[in-house]
C-alpha positions in Angstrom: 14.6 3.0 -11.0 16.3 2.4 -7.6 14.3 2.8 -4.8 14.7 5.2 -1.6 12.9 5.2 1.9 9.3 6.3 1.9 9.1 5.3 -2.2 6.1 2.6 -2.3 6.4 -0.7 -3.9 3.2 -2.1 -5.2 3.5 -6.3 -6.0 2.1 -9.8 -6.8 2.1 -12.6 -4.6 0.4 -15.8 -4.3 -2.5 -17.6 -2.6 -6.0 -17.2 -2.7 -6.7 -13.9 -0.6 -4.5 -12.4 -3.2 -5.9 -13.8 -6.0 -8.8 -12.5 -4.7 -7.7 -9.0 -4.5 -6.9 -8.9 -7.9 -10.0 -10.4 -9.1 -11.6 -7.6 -7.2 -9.4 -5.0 -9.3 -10.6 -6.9 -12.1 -14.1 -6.8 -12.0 -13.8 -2.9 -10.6 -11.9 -2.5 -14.6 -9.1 -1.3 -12.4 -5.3 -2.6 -12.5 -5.1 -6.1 -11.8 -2.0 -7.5 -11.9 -1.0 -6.6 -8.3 -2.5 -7.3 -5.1 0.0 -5.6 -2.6 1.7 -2.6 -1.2 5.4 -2.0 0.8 6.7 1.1 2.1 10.5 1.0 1.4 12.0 2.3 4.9 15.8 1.6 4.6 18.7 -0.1 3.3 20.5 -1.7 5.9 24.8 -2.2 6.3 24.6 -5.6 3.9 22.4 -3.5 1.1 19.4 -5.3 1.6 16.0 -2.8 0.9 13.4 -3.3 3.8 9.9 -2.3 3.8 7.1 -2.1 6.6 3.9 -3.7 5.0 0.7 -4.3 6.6 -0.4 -8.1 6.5 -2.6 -10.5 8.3 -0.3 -10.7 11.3 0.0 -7.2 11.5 2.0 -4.7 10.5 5.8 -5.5 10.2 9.1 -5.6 8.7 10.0 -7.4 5.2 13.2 -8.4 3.5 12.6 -6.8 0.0 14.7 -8.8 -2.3 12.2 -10.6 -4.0 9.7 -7.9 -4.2 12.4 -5.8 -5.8 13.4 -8.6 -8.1 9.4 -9.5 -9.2 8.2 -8.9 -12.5 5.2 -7.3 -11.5 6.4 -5.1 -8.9 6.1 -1.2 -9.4 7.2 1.3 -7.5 6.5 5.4 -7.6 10.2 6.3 -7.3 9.9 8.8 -9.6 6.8 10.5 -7.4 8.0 13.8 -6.4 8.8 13.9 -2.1 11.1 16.2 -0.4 13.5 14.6 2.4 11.2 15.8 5.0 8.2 14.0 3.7 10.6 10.6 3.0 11.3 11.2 7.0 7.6 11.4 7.8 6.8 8.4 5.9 9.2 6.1 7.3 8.9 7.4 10.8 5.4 7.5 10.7 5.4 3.3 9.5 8.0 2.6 11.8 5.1 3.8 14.8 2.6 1.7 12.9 4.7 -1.4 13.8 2.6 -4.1 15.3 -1.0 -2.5 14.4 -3.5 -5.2 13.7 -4.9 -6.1 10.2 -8.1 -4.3 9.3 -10.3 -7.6 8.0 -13.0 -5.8 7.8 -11.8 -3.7 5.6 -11.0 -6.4 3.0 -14.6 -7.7 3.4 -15.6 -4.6 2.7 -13.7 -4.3 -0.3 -15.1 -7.6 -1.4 -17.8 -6.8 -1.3 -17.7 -3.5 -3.8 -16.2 -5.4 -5.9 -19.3 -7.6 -6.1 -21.2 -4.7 -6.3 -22.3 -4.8 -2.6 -21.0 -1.5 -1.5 -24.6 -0.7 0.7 -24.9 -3.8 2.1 -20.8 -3.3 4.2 -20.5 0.2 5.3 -17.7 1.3 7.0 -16.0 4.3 8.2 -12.0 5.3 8.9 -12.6 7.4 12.1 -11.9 10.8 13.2 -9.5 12.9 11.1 -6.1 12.7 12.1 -6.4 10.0 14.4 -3.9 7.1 14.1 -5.6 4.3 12.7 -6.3 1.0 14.7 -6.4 -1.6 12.1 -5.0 -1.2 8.6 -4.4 -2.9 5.2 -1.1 -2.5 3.3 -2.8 0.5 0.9 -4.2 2.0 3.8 -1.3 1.9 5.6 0.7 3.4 2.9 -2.9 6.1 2.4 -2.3 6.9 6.3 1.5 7.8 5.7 1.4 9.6 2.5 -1.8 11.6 3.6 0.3 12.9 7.2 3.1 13.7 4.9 1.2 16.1 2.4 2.1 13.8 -0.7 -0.7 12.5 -3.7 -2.3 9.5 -2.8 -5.5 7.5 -4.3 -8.9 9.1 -2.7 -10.6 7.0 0.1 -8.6 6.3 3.3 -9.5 3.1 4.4 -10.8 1.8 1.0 -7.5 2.6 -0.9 -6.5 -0.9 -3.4 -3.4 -1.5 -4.8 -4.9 -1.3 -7.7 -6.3 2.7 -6.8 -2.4 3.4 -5.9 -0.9 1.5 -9.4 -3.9 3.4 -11.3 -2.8 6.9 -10.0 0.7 6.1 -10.7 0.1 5.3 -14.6 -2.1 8.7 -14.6 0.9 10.7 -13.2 3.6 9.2 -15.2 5.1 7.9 -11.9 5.2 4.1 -12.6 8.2 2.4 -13.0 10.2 -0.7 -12.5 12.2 -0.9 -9.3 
């Protein structure tokens, strides 16, 4: 299914931190084939998709070709969103640009999955407040929350796995 700006892409890449992330999925009995999440923003004059993703340098722009060509790579085109919520998706990543990577969020999420949830406890902030440090499914939580649409419970603790689990519920997985 092709995608369109403010659709999600959830993926597989490689390295350890990754790995890592899906062994976390895995020991939560969650999906555990991905470990990562884009926001498909447009599609520029030479037909190339491009995302805004949240990563360890921060949050940015991404050449989606090979996301789009992976065999593990989902996306919830088929997720019902009117134009305006597509527009507050994209415009609302697009502000996000640059914000730092939220590492202690991923420590926290390692250490749930090791079932040390008491011994990390962390909070998102205020309600409605833009957030100051973010991971790629709680970048794409942030957007999809601001623009009314289903996302996985949690804020700041969202996985990939929590967004490709909600997917499969809905019916809204497919291949891009």
């Amino acid at each position: 299914m092709a995608v369109t700006p403010g659709d999600l892409l959830v993926t597989r890449s490689k390295g350890t931190g990754s790995f890592l992330i899906r062994l976390g999925a895995a020991l939560r009995d969650r999906p555990n084939l991905v470990n990562h999440v884009a926001v498909v923003h447009h599609m520029d004059a030479n037909g190339v998709t491009w995302c805004i993703e949240g990563r360890p340098g921060g949050v940015g722009w991404r050449d989606a070709r090979d996301y789009l060509k992976a065999p593990y790579t989902v996306t919830n085109a088929s997720q019902p969103k009117s134009a305006e919520q597509r527009a507050t998706v994209v415009e609302g990543a697009a502000a996000l640009l640059g914000t730092p990577y939220d590492w202690a969020a991923i420590c926290q999420d390692a250490a749930g999955a090791f079932g040390l949830d008491d011994v990390w406890q962390l909070r998102w902030g205020r309600a409605g407040t833009v957030p100051g440090h973010v991971v790629c499914s709680s970048l794409a939580a942030w957007l999809y929350s601001k623009a009314e649409l289903e996302c996985p419970p949690g804020d700041r603790e969202v996985t990939p796995a929590d967004w490709l689990a909600m997917w499969i519920q809905h019916d809204w997985d497919s291949k891009p």
